[in-house]
C-alpha positions in Angstrom: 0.0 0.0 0.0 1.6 3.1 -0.8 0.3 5.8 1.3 1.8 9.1 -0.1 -0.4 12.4 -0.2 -3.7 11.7 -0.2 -6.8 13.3 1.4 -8.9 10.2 2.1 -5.9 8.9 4.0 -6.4 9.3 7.8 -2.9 9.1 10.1 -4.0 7.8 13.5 -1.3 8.8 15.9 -1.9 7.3 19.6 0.3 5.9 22.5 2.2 2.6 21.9 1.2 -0.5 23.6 2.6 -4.0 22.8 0.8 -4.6 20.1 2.6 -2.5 17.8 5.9 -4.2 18.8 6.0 -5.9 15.3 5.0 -3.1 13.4 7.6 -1.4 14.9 10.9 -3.8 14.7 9.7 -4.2 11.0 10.6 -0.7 10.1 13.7 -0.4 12.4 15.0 -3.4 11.2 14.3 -2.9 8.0 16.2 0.7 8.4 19.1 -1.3 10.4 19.7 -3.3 7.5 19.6 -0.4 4.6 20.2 3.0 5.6 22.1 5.1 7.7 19.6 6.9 10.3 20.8 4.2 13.2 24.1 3.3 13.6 23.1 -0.4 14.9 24.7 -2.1 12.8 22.5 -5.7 13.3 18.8 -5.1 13.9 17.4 -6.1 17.3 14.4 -8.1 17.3 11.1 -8.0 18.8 11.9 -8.3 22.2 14.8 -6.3 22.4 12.7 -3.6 21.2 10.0 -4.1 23.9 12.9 -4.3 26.4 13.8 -0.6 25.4 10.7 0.5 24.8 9.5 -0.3 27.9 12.6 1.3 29.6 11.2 4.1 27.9 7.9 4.3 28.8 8.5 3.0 32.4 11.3 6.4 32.8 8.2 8.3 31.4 8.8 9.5 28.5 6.5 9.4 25.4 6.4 6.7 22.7 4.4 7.3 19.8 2.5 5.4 16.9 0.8 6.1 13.7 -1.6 3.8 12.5 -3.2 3.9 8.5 -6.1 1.6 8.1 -4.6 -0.6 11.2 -1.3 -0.7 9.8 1.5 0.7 11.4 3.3 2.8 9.5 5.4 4.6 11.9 6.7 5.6 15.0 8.3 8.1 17.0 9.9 8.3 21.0 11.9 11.0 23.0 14.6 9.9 25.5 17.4 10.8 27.3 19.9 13.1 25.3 22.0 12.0 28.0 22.1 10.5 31.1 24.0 12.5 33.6 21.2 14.5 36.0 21.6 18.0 34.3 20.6 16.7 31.0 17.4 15.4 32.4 15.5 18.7 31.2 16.6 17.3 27.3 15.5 15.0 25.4 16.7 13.6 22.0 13.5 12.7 19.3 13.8 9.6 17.3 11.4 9.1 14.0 10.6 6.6 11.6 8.5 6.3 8.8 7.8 3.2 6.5 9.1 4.0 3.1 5.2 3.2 1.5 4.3 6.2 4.1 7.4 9.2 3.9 6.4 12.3 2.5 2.9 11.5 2.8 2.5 13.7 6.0 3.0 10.6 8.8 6.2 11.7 10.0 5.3 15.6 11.0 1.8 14.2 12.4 4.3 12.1 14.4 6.8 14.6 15.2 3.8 17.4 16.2 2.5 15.4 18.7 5.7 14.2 20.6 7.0 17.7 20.9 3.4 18.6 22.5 3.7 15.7 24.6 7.4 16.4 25.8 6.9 20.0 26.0 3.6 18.7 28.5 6.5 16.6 30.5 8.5 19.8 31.1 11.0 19.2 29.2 12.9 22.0 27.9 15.3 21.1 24.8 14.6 18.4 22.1 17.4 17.5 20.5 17.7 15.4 16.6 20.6 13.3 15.4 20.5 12.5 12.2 22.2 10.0 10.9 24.3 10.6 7.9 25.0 14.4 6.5 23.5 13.2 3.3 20.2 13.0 4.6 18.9 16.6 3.6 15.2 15.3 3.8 15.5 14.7 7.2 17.8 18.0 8.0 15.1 19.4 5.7 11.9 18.2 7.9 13.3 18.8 11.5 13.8 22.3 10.2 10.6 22.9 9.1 9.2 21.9 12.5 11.4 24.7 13.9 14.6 22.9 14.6 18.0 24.9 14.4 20.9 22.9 12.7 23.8 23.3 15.6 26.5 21.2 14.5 27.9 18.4 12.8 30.6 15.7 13.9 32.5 14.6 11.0 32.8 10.8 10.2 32.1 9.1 13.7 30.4 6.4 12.9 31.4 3.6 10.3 27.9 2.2 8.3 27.7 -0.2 4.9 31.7 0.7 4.0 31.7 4.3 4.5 32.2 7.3 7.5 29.4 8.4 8.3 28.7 12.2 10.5 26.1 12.8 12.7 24.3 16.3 12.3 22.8 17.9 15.4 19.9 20.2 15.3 17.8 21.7 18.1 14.3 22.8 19.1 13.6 24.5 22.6 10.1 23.4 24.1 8.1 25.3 26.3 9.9 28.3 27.9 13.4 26.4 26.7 16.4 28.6 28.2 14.2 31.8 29.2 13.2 30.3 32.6 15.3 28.1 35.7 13.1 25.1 35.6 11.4 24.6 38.8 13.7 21.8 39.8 16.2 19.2 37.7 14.7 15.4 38.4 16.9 13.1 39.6 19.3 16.3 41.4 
């Protein structure tokens, strides 16, 4: 089914639950084995991706679906951006989008709600790292949800016989920098 631009097409985005876990290690895996966005380098399977999905969820942040006529066809999940305590008011997005689904309005119906959600959580940076400085589209979409490139790091990973960088862009939620947050969890 290829979803592309169409009006009749409805993108159901919802909160994850375990039934999605195959939906979901089908497109990871299946962007483990042939691109560049994750520098895994063998795909996990299905239980390793409950495992940190659950992690996740269970640390609370948000994990994200979205569903086309029952199918899922993508998903997206902030985390940590790191873990010592004064990154805790940062998180770092992940996205992914079937190939039948990209451009077809999926990923930014993904991306939308997860920066509501995190911004809901508190948190006060989101941070993207794409994978691969050839990835324009990507550079291209985190942009035009408001991101600000900030930096690339030349060749540090090594993916399907080539360097590979890693470029860094950044979107301040809520009140980002303007305000002290009202306490740093886990300080």
């Amino acid at each position: 089914m290829k979803i592309g631009v169409m009006m009749e097409t409805v993108i159901k985005i919802r909160e994850s639950d375990d039934s999605d876990l195959a939906g979901i290690t089908e497109i990871y895996g299946r962007s483990v084995r042939e691109e560049t966005a994750s520098f895994e380098l063998t795909e996990p399977d299905q239980a390793e991706l409950a495992r940190r999905r659950k992690a996740l969820l269970d640390a609370g942040y948000p994990y994200l679906v979205a569903e086309v006529e029952g199918r899922i066809v993508g998903y997206a999940y902030a985390g940590p951006y790191r873990s010592r305590p004064a990154y805790a008011l940062s998180v770092e997005n992940t996205v992914y989008v079937d190939p039948t689904g990209q451009r077809g309005g999926i990923g930014r119906a993904l991306m939308e709600s997860l920066i509501t959600k995190a911004e809901k959580r508190g948190y006060r940076q989101m941070i993207a790292v794409i994978g691969g400085s050839e990835h324009i589209a990507s550079i291209e979409f985190h942009k035009a949800l408001g991101f600000r490139e900030i930096g690339t790091i030349q060749s540090v990973g090594y993916k399907h016989g080539r360097w590979l960088d890693t470029v860094l862009l950044q979107l301040p939620l809520g009140h980002g920098n303007a305000t002290p947050p009202d306490k740093i969890p886990g300080a």
